[in-house]
Each structure stands twice: as C-alpha cells, then as structure tokens.
C-alpha positions in Angstrom: 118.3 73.0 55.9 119.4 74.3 59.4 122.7 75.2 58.2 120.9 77.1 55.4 119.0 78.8 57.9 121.9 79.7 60.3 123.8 81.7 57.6 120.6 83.4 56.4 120.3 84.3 59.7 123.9 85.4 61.1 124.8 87.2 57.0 121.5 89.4 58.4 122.7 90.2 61.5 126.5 91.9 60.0 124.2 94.4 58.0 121.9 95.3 61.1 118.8 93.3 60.1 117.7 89.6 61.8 115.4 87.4 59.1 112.6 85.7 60.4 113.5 82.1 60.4 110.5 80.2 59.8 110.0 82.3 56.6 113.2 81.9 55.4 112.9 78.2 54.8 109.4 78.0 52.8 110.0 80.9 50.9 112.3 83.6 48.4 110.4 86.6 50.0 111.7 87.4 53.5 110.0 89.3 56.1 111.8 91.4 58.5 111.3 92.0 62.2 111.9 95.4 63.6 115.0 95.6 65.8 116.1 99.1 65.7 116.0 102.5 64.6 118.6 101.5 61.6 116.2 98.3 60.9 114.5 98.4 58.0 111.2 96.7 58.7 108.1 94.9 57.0 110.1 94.8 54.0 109.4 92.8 51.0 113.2 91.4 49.8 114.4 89.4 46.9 116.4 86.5 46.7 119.2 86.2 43.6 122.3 84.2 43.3 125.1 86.7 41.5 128.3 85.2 39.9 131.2 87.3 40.0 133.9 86.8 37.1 137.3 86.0 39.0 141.0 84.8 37.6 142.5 81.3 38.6 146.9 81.0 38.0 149.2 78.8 38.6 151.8 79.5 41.2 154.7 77.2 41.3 156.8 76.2 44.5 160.1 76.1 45.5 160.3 75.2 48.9 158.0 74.1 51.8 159.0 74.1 55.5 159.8 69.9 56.0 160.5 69.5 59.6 158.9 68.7 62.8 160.7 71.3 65.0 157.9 74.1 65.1 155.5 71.4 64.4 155.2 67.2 64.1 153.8 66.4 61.0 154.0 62.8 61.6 154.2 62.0 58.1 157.0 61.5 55.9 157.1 60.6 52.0 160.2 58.2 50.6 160.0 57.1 47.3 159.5 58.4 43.8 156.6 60.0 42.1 156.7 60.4 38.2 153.8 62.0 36.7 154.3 63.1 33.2 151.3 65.7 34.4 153.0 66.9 37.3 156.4 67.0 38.8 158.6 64.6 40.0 159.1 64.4 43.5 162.0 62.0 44.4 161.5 62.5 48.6 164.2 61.2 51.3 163.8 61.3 55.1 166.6 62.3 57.5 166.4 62.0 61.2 168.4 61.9 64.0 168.3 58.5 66.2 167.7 57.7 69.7 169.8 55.5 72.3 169.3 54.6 75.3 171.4 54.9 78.4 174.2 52.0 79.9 174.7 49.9 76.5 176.7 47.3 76.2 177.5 44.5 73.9 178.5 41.8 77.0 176.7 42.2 80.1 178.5 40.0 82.3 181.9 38.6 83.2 182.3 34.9 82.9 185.7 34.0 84.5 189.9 34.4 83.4 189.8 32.0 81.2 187.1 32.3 79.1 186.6 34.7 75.9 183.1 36.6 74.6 182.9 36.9 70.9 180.1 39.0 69.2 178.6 38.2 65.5 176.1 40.6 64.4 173.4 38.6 62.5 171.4 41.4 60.9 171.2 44.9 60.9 168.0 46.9 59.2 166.2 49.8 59.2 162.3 48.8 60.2 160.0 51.3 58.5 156.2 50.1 59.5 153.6 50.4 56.8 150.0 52.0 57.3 147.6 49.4 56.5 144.1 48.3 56.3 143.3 44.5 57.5 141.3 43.4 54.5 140.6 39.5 55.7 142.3 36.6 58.1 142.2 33.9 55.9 143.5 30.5 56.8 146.7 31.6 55.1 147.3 34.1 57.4 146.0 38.4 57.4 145.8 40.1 54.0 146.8 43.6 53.9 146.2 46.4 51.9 148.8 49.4 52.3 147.4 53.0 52.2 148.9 56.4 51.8 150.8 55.1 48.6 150.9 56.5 45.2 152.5 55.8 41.9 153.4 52.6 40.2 153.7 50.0 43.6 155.4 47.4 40.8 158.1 49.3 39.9 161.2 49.5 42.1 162.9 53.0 43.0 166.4 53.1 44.3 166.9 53.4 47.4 171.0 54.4 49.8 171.4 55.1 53.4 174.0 57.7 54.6 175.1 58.9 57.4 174.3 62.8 57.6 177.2 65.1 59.0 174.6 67.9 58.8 174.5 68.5 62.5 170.6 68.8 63.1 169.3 71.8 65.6 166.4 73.1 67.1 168.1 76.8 67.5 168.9 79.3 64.5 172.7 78.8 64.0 172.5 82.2 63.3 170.5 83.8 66.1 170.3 81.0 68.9 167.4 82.8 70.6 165.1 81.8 68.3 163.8 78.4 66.8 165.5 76.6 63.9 163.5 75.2 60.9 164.7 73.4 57.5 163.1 73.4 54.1 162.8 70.9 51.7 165.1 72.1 49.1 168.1 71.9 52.0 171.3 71.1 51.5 172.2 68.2 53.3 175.7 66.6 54.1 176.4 63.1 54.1 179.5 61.8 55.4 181.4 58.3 54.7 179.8 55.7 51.8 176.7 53.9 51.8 175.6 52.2 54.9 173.1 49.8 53.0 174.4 46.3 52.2 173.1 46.4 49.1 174.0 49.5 46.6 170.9 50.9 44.7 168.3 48.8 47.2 165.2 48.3 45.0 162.5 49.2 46.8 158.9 47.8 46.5 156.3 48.2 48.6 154.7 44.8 49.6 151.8 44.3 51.7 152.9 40.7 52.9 156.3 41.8 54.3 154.5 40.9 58.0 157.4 38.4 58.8 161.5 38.2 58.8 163.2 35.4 60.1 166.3 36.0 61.5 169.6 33.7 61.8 171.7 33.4 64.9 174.9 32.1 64.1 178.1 31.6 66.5 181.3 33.2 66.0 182.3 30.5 64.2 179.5 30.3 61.5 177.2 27.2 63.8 173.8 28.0 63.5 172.2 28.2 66.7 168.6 29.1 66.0 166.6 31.2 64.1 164.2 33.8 65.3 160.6 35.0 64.3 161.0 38.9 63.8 157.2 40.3 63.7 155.5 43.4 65.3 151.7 43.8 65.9 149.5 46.7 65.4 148.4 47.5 69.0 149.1 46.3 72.7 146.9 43.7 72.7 147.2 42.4 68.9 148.6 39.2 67.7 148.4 39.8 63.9 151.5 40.9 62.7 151.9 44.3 60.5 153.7 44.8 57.4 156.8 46.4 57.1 159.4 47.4 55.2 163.5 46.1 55.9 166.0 48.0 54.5 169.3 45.6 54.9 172.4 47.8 56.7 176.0 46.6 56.0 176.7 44.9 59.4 180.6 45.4 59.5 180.1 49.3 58.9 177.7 49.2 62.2 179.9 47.1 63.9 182.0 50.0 63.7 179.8 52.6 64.0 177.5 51.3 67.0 178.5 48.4 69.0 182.4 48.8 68.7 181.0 52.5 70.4 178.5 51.2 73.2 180.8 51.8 76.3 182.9 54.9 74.6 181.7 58.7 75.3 179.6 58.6 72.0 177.1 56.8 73.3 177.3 58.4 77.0 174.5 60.8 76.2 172.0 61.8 73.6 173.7 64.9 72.8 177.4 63.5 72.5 175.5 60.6 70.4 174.0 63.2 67.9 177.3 64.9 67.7 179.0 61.7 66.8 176.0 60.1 64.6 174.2 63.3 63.2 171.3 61.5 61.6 170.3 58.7 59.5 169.8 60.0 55.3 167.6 57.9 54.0 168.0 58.9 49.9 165.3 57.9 47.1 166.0 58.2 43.6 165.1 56.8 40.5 162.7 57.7 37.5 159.9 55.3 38.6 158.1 53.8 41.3 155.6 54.7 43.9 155.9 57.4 46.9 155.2 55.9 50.2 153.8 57.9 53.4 155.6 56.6 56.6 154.0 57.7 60.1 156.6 58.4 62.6 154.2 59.7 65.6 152.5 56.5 66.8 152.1 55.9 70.4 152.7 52.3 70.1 156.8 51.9 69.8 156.9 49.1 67.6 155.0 51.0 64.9 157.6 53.8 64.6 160.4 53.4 62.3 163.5 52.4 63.8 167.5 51.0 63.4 167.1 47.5 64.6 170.5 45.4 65.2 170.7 41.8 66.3 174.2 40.3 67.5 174.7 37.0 69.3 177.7 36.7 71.9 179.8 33.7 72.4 181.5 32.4 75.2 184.3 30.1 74.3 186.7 28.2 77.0 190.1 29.3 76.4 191.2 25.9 77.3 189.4 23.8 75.4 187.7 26.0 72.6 184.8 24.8 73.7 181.8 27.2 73.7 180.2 27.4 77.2 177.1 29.5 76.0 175.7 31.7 73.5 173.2 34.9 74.2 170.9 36.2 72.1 170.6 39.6 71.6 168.6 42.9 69.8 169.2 46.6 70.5 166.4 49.2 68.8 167.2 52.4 68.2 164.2 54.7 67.1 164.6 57.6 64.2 163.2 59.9 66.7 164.5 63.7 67.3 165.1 66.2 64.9 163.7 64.7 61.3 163.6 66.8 57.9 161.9 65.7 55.0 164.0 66.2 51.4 162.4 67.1 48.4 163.6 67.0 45.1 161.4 68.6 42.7 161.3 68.5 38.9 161.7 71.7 37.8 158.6 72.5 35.3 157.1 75.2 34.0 153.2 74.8 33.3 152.0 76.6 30.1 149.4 79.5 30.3 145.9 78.2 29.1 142.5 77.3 30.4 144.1 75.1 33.6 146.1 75.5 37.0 147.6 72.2 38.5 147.6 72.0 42.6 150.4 69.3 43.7 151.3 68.9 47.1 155.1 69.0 48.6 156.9 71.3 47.2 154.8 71.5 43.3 152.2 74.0 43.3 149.4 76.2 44.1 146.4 77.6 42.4 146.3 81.5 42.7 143.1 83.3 43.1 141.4 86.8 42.5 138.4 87.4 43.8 137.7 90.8 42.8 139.8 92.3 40.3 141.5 95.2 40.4 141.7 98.9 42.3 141.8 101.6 39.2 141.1 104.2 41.7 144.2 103.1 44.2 142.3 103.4 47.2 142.7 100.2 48.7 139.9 98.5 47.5 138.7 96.6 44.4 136.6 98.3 42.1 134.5 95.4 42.2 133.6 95.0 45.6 132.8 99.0 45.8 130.4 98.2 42.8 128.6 95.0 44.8 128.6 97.3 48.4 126.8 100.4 46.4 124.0 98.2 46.5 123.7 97.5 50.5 123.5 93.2 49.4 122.0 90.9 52.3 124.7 87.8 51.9 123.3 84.8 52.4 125.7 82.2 51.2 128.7 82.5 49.4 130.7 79.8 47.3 134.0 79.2 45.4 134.0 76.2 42.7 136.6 74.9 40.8 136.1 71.6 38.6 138.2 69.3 37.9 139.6 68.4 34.0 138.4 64.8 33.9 140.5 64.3 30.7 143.5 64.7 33.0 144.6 62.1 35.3 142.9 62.0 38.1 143.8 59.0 40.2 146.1 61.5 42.5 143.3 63.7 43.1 143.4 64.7 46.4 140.3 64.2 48.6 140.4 67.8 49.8 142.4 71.7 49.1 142.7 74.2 51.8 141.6 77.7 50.3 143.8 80.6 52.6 145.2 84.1 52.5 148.7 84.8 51.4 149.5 88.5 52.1 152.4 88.9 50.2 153.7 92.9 50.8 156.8 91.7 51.8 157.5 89.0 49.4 160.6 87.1 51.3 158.3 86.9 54.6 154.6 86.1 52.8 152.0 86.2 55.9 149.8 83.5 55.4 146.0 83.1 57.4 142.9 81.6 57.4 139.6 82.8 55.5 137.2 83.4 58.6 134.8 80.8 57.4 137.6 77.9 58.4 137.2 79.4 62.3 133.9 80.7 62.3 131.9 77.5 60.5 134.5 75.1 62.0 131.4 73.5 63.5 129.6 73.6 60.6 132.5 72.0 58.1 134.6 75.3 58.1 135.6 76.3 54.2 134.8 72.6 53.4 136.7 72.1 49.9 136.3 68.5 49.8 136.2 66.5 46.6 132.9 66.1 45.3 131.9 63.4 42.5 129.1 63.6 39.9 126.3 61.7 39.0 128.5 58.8 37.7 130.9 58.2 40.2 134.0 60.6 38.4 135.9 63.0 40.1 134.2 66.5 39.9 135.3 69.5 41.7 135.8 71.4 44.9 133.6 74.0 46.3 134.8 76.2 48.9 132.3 77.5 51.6 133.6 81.2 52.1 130.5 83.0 53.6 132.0 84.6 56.6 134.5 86.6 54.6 132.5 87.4 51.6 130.4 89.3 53.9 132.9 90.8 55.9 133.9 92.8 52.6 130.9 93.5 50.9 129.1 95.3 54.3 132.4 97.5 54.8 133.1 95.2 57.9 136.7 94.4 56.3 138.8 95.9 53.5 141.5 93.0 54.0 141.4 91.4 50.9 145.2 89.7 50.2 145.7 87.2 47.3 144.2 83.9 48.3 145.5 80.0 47.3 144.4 76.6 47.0 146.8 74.3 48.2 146.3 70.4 48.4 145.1 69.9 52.2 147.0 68.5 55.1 145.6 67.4 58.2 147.8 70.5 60.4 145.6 73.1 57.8 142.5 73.2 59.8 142.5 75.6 62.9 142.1 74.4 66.4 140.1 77.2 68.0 138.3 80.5 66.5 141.3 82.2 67.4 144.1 80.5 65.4 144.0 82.5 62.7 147.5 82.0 61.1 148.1 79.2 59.0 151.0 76.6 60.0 152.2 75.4 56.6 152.9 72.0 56.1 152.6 70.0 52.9 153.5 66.4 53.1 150.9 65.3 50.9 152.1 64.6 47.5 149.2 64.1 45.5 147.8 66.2 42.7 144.8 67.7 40.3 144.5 69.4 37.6 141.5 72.4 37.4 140.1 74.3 35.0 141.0 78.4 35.6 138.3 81.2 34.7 138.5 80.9 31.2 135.4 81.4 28.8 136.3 78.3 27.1 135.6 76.0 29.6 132.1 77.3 29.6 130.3 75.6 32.8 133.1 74.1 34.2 135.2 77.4 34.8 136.0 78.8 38.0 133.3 81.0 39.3 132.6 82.7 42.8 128.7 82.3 43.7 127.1 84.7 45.6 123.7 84.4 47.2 122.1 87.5 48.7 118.6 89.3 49.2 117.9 92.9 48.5 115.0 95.3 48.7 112.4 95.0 45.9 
C-alpha cells in the first residue's frame, strides 16, 4: 500500500496539486489541500481506471552488439538452440588468450651429458559450468547445471580454430575511437581444427567434476597419474563441474611450447599477433545452448587452455632416465572475446502474436498512442486524454503470454525501452523514466507473473513516470518503444543513466499475444489509473 500511496502522491504533484495521504488509502474520493494560487482546493475527485487501445508487432533482429570491449557481459552462449517456435541460434565464442611472462618448457640445466625430453600428456580447453550443489551424498556432490536450455541429451557438434581475425579495442577505421563487433561478424579462421577429435559431441554433464590425467615418459612408462579437479571458492574442497574439450597435442606442441622462449610469447601483444584468438564453433541441428561465465574472481572458475607435459631427463650414457618433472601451464581466454551468432533466418506471420527471443531473434514493437493526423508532433490520442487535465495515478503495460505455445524458455523478465529511430542506421535507444525514477521501488518491473495454477501468465510493465510526463504536457517525447528479453546490464545504475547499453546474451524466448480483438482478455492493453474533478 505505501507504494500505492507514493505514486498517488508524486502523479499529484506533476499537475500542481499534493493529495492528502491518509485519504487516499481508505477511500476513491480524494480531498485536496490548498497549496497555491493554481491549486484547486476542497475538491471532490473521481477515481477511474481508462484502457487505451495500443498496437503490439513483431520486430525481427539482425545483429546485436557481442563483445565485452565497451562493456563485460560476462556471459557467453555455445551450443545449439532448435525451437521449431523460434529461431535457431547455433552460438560460438572467440577470445583472445592470456600468457604469462618467462615460459619455458625446461627450467634448469642438468649437465653435458644428459638430454631433456618433453611428452605432452593432455591438452584441453576447461570451460567451468554454473551450478547449484543439490546434496553431498556419500557418493560424492550432486550437481545441477543452470543457465542451460534445450535438449541437455542430445549432442551438438562442437571444432576449435584458430582465429586469424586480429581482435582490437580501436576502430580500424578511425583509431581514435573504440572498436566493437556484432554478432553476425565475419570471422577468420586460419589452419585446420585444433580439437583431437573432429565434430566433438558435446553434452553437458553435471558429474564431469573429475579428470584424471596420465603422465607418461618419453618413452611411453607411465609415471603416475594425476587428480585434475577445481573447487568453487578459496576455501572449497568440493570440486565443480566442468566441461573438457580434448586439443590435438602435436598441433600445440607446435603452436605453444615449441614457441615458449621465441618472440611470440615475449609479450602479450606479439602473442595476440601470433595467436589471434581461440574460435570455439557450435553447430548442429540439436542440442542444448549452454551459458559460460567468463568474469569470476576466482581463477579456476574462468575458462581457460590448460596443457600438461612431463620432461624427461635421460643419461646419454647409459639411457637411463635420471628424473622426470611434472608439469601444467594455464592459459586463461581472457582479453578481447566476441560472441558469434548464427541466426535462423525466419519470418513470423502477421496474426494475433509477437514472439520476444533473446540474442540476436526478436523484439516486440509497441505503440502506445496511435497516430498524429494533424502532424504536429504529437499523437492524437494523447491531445484527446490531456483535454481533460487527468490526475495519473498509476499507469500499467500488460502483455500475456499464449499458454498453448511453449513456454519452458519463457524468460523470467523483458526490459520495456525507447528506440528513437529518426536516423534508422544509428537508432538511439533509452530508458522509460519509470526504470530510473522507481529504481527503488522495482523500476518498470516486467517480471514474469504466474496465475492461479502455477502456469506462465504475463508481464506487466510499471510505466507511471512517463505516462505522466505526456499526458500533463511535461514531455512530447514519445519514440517507438520495445520489449526485449532482459539482461542483467538493462537496468540503470543511477537516475542519471538514461541511455540504454544493449546487450542480449540471453537466449531464451515467449510468445505473446499482440492487441488483437480476438484474444479478448488476454490482449495487450495499456491501463491507466487517474482521478478527475466530479
């Protein structure tokens, strides 16, 4: 009820009038206090709640902006999404890689007449699931993964390039100002496959917590074999799944410790001008898209290149070997990183539904108010509602969900914005006020909402704040405005960060009923609440 109260109360003050509080909770007839000379006072007012008829469209996407130059999104999608609903999204991942300074393959001398040789055990690419602990049973932890959808038992295909797309942070063009890469970009790759196995199927798997990994001596004697696990926080012990994605070792032989002591590896520059990035490529026509965060704090969590390699030291004399060493080099897919997608290209027939998908799929288009038949600037409609001098009190956008369509993608929340498209190449794109103004009190809100029996029901958007604006004469700013699915860098961090930064990672997807008369209750509508004199 207090939130109630507090737009009562602030809708009152925009149109030069302050309601009494107290009054306005227990009753529909509100009493005014006199202010000024422009208040009216001792007023008796109404309260009625008017829906205004709006239009709902589809409106595709090509492209989204991938990268985490301007900003980190922290997650990236690999896998396969196939929705006979929606559109396929098969989504790679390229990023540069780190090194770190003074590698080498032997780190000491051990005399004339002895001789190092170096076997390279494994090689893998370590990509660190997000999990919930769900039990330690006596078996060992049980996981459940998150941020996964699709079909998790069917295998998508999965080959590892090398990217000879040389990966900046300036515009090749115009070096003064930043670089950025969309999803639909056309990356290089360079060389063959650098997985050891061609078409890797890929499943995701919850009790992948463990590898065990085989030292062997030059000459094929199996020294030991070590335990390969990594916990989920400094002081952890349970180990966390993961996924391994098995690299051809003679190829990074070549590529990385043949290289340790050579200019390549001197710097990170000269290293990302040698090795330009890692192309991590999905494909297929099933599976399950999988949501990889690459901004945690604790190292072992972030995906990375991981090579082991055991040195031998042999006695030329005798052939005997004097000693063996162990070791692992880590090389974190940090930098630069650009997230592919490869969208289905489908075109969504015209009837009583819009579909939202995240990445690059599509958006739900909104008008509000119609057109301007008098072309001065403004919408008929919102001249009609501010001819009759409306106290807004609470303002509402809804749009319900078709529970006939699949819905197990539904996103748990849209992001409703303004996309000022004059200049059609360069759309500016900003927040509705309510998202700054009532960040306190839940901002636009447009989380999902259930019914009475559990299903997947709708999304109402909270847009108080700039219904006002418009209908007192405060604003005439009134662009087209979209629902997009919601991502975590959506929501504004102060009152003043008013432009949107686009990002759209995640993948999932709804289906909503548009405007249309035949969807009778369910259709779109735009609620107004207001009081007005009686």
């Amino acid at each position: 009820m207090f939130f109630k109260v507090k737009k009562i109360f602030k809708k009152s003050v925009y149109l030069g009038v302050i309601l009494s509080l107290f009054t306005a909770v227990i009753s529909c007839e509100k009493d005014f206090t006199d202010i000024g000379s422009k208040v009216i006072t001792n007023t008796k007012f109404d309260t009625n709640v008017l829906s205004v008829d709006i239009t709902v469209e589809n409106s595709p996407l090509e492209r989204v902006f991938s990268d985490n130059i301007s900003l980190e999104q922290g997650q990236y999608l690999l896998g396969v999404y196939a929705n006979a609903n929606y559109e396929k999204i098969e989504a790679s991942i390229i990023s540069q890689v780190s090194i770190i300074s003074g590698l080498k393959v032997i780190d000491s001398t051990y005399g004339a007449d002895t001789t190092v040789v170096s076997k390279i055990d494994t090689v893998f690419i370590k990509l660190p699931y997000q999990a919930t602990l769900e039990s330690t049973a006596s078996t060992g932890p049980e996981f459940s993964l998150d941020s996964i959808i699709g079909d998790q038992t069917k295998a998508f295909n999965l080959n590892v390039y090398q990217s000879d797309t040389y990966l900046s942070s300036l515009n090749p063009i115009d070096p003064s100002k930043s670089n950025s890469y969309y999803s639909d970009f056309d990356f290089q790759k360079t060389g063959t496959e650098l997985n050891d196995e061609l078409n890797f199927q890929f499943i995701p798997n919850e009790k992948d917590t463990v590898i065990y990994v085989k030292r062997w001596t030059s000459d094929n004697v199996l020294i030991t074999t070590d335990t390969v696990k990594y916990v989920g926080s400094s002081s952890g012990t349970l180990p966390i799944p993961f996924a391994r994605i098995p690299l051809n070792e003679d190829k990074f032989r070549t590529l990385f410790l043949d290289k340790y002591e050579s200019s390549e590896f001197e710097t990170q520059d000269a290293f990302n001008d040698y090795f330009r990035g890692l192309f991590i490529e999905a494909s297929g026509s099933e599976g399950s898209l999988v949501s990889f965060n690459f901004s945690n704090t604790l190292a072992d969590l972030n995906p990375s290149i991981e090579v082991y390699y055991t040195n031998t030291v042999f006695n030329d004399q005798t052939g005997d070997t004097i000693k063996t060493f162990r070791k692992n080099n880590s090389f974190p897919l940090s930098g630069i990183r650009v997230n592919p997608f490869k969208m289905e290209d489908k075109v969504y027939a015209v009837n009583n539904e819009v579909k939202v998908q995240g990445t690059a799929g599509s958006e739900a288009k909104i008008d509000l108010f119609g057109a301007d038949l008098d072309n001065n600037g403004i919408a008929d409609k919102i001249e009609e509602l501010r001819a009759k001098n409306l106290l807004i009190n609470d303002a509402s956008l809804t749009l319900y969900i078709n529970q006939s369509a699949d819905t197990v993608s539904a996103p748990y929340r849209l992001h409703l914005y303004k996309s000022d498209e004059t200049i059609a190449s360069n759309p500016v794109l900003t927040q509705i006020k309510d998202a700054t103004s009532e960040a306190a009190f839940g901002g636009i809100d447009g989380f999902l909402v259930r019914d009475s029996n559990g299903k997947k029901e709708k999304y109402t958007f909270t847009i108080t704040d700039y219904i006002s604006d418009l209908l007192s004469g405060e604003s005439n700013y009134s662009p087209t405005l979209k629902i997009k699915v919601y991502n975590s860098t959506d929501s504004p961090n102060t009152v003043t960060d008013t432009i949107l930064n686009y990002k759209s990672w995640n993948p999932r997807a709804v289906t909503l009923f548009n405007h249309s008369l035949v969807n009778g209750e369910s259709k779109a509508e735009l609620k107004i609440s207001y009081s007005e004199e009686k």
